[in-house]
N, C-alpha and C positions, 0 to 999 in steps of 0.2 A: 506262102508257107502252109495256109491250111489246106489249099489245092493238093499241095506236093506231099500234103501228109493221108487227106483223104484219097488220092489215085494209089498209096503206096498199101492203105490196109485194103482196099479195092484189088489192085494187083495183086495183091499176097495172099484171100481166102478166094478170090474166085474159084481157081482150078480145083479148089476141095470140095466147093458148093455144087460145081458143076459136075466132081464126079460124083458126089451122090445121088444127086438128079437123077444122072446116068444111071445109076447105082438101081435107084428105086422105080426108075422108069423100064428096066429091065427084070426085074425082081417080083413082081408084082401077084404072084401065086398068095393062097392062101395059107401053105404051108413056113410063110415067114411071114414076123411080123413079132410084137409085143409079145404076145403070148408065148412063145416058144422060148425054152430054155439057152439057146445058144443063137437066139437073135445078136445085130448088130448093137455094140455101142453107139447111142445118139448123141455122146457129149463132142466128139468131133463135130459132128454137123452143128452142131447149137452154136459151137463156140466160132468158128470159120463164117456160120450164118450171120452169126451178134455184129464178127468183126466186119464183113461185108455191108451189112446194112449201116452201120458206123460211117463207113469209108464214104458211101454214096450219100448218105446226110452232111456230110462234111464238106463234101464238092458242091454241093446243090446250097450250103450255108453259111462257105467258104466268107464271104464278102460281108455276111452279118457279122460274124465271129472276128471278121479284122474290125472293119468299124466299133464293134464296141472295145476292143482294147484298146485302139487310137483315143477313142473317148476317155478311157480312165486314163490313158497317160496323157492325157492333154489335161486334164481333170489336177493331177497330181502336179504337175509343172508350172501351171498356170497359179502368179501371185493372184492370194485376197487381199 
């Protein structure tokens, strides 16, 4: 389950992350950036970013994150 959740936020912001890459790997003049009045919005990238790096701690902690809920519900079922 948490495999299938973190490939799904993984799949879902890559192509955004990657086009800004794209974006700023192309872009690269000094006449863009912060400073100028009709720069890019960064909340796209932040947010697509947050969710990718999510996804990929998710897959890589997938097996922590069951283990410990097996543990509290073995925890919870189990007579004192």
């Amino acid at each position: 389950m948490f495999v299938g959740l973190g490939m799904y936020f993984t799949l879902y912001s890559f192509a955004n992350v990657f086009s800004w890459i794209h974006f700023f790997s192309i872009n690269q003049s000094p006449d863009y950036g912060f400073h100028r009045e009709n720069s890019p919005s960064y909340y796209s990238l932040t947010e697509n970013g947050m969710t990718l790096a999510a996804g990929i701690a998710l897959i890589f902690t997938a097996r922590r994150w069951a283990e410990k809920l097996c543990g509290v519900a073995d925890r919870q079922t189990a007579p004192e």
